[in-house]
C-alpha positions in Angstrom: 34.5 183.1 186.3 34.3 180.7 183.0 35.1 183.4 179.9 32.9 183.7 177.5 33.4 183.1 173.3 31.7 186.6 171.6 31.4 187.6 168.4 32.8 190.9 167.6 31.4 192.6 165.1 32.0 196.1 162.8 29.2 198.0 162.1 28.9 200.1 159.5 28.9 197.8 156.4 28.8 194.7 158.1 25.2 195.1 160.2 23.6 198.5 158.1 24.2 199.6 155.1 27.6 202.2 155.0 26.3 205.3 153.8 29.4 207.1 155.0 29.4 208.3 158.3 26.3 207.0 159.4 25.3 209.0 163.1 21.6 209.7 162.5 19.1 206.8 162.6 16.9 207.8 159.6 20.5 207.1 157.8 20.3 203.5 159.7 19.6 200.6 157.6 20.3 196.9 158.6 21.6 194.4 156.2 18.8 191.7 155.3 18.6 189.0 157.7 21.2 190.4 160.6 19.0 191.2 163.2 17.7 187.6 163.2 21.7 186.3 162.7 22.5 187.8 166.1 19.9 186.6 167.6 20.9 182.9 166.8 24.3 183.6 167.7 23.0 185.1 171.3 20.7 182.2 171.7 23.9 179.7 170.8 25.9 181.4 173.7 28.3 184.2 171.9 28.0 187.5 173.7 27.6 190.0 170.7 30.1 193.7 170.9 30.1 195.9 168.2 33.8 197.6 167.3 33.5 200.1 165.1 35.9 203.1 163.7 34.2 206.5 164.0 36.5 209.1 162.5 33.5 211.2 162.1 33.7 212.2 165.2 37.8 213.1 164.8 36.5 215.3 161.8 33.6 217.3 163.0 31.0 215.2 161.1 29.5 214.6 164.5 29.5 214.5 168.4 30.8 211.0 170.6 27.2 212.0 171.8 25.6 211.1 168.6 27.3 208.1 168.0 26.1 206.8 171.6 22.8 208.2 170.9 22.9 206.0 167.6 23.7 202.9 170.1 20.5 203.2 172.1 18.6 203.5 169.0 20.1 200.4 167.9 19.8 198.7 171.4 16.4 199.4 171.2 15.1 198.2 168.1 17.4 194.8 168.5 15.6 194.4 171.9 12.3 193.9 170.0 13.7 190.6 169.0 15.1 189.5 171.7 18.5 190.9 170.8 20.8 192.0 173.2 24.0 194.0 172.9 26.6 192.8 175.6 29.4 195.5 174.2 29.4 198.9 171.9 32.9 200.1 171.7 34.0 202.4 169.5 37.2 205.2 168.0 36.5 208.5 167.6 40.2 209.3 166.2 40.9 209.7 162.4 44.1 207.2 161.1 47.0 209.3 160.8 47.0 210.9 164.2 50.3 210.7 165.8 51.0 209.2 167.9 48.5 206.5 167.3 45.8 204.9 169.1 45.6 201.9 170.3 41.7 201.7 169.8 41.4 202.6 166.1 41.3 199.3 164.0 43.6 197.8 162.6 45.0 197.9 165.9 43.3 195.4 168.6 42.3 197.8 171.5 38.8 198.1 171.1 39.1 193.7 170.8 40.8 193.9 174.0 39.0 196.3 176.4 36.0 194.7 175.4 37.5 191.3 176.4 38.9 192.9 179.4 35.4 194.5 180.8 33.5 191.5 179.8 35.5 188.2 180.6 35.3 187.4 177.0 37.2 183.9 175.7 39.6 185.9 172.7 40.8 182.3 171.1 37.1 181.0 170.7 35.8 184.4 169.7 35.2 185.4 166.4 35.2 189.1 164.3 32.9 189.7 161.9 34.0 192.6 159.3 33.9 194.5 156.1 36.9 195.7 156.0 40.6 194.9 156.3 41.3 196.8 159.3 38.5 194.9 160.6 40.6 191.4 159.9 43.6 192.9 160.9 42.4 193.7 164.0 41.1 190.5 165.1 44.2 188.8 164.3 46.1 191.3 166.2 44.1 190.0 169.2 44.1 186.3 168.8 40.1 186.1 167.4 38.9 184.3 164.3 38.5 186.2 161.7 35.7 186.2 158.5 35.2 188.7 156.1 31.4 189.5 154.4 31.3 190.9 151.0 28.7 193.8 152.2 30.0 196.5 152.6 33.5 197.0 151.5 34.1 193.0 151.8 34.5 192.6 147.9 37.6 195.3 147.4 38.9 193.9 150.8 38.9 190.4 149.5 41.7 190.0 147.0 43.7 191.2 150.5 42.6 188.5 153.0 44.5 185.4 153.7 43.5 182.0 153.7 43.2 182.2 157.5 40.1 185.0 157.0 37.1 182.8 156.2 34.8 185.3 153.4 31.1 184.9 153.4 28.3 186.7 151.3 27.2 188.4 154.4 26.7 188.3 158.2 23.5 185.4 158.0 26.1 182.9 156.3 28.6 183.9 158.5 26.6 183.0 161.4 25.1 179.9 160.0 29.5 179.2 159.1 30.0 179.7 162.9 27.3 178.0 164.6 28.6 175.0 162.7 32.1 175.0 163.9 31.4 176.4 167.3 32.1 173.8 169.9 29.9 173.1 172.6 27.7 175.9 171.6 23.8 174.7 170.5 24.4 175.2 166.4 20.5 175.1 166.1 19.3 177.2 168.7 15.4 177.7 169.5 14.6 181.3 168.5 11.3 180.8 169.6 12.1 180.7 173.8 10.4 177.5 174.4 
């Protein structure tokens, strides 16, 4: 079995709008223009996981029930494009918990169980994040690593490194990857034919 490159993505912040401890989907808003960025990703050949932090559930806020029930929502509406989520991993512990997890970000876990379950190519994989945990994280497990301004991305980005490539958002971060993607279509047709 050939692995496969993915793009790993955060959510909140990086595909909808963080409004803090987002769980129900009338607080769900995508970004402008992600939906259609993952779907030229998926079409160029990058399986597509979401890794996201949800202390929430740690706190109370909500249920690991909710957040999955957020997921299917999410899965659903992508579908009507075409998109389709090959991963949803996620932490329900707070930072600060001792001992640690391995899964909360800026540690790699989440990276690598998804790799693990899916056969997924770390070294020409990419994360996509708001946050510095997010890059942190990414490095930890060998990916590429880019930073969008949504979200957190501007307070984050006096932080990065010149390793961490920083984009606007996740559109020109696609359009960045699809570029420098080898042997990957970097114009793929979004219309099926």
């Amino acid at each position: 079995m050939s692995l496969k490159p993915a793009i790993f993505l955060d959510r909140d912040g990086t595909l909808n709008e963080d409004r803090g401890y987002v769980w129900r989907w009338a607080d769900f808003y995508w970004l402008k223009g992600v939906p259609e960025a993952l779907l030229k990703l998926q079409k160029a050949g990058f399986k597509l996981v979401v890794v996201t932090n949800q202390a929430g559930v740690a706190k109370g806020l909500y249920q690991e029930k909710d957040v999955l029930a957020l997921q299917r929502l999410i899965a659903e509406d992508l579908k009507k494009l075409g998109v389709t989520l090959d991963g949803y991993y996620f932490c329900p512990h707070r930072s600060g918990e001792r001992p640690p997890c391995a899964c909360r970000k800026p540690a790699p876990g989440l990276l690598l169980k998804a790799a693990s379950d899916l056969g997924l190519a770390l070294n020409a994989s990419y994360l996509v994040g708001d946050k510095i945990s997010d890059i942190q994280a990414g490095l930890a497990a060998g990916v590429q690593t880019i930073l969008v301004r949504t979200g957190y991305g501007l307070t984050a980005e006096p932080e990065v490194t010149p390793k961490t490539k920083v984009f606007d958002d996740l559109p020109k971060a696609a359009d960045y990857i699809l570029l420098k993607a080898p042997n990957l279509d970097p114009n793929p047709n979004l219309d099926g034919s």
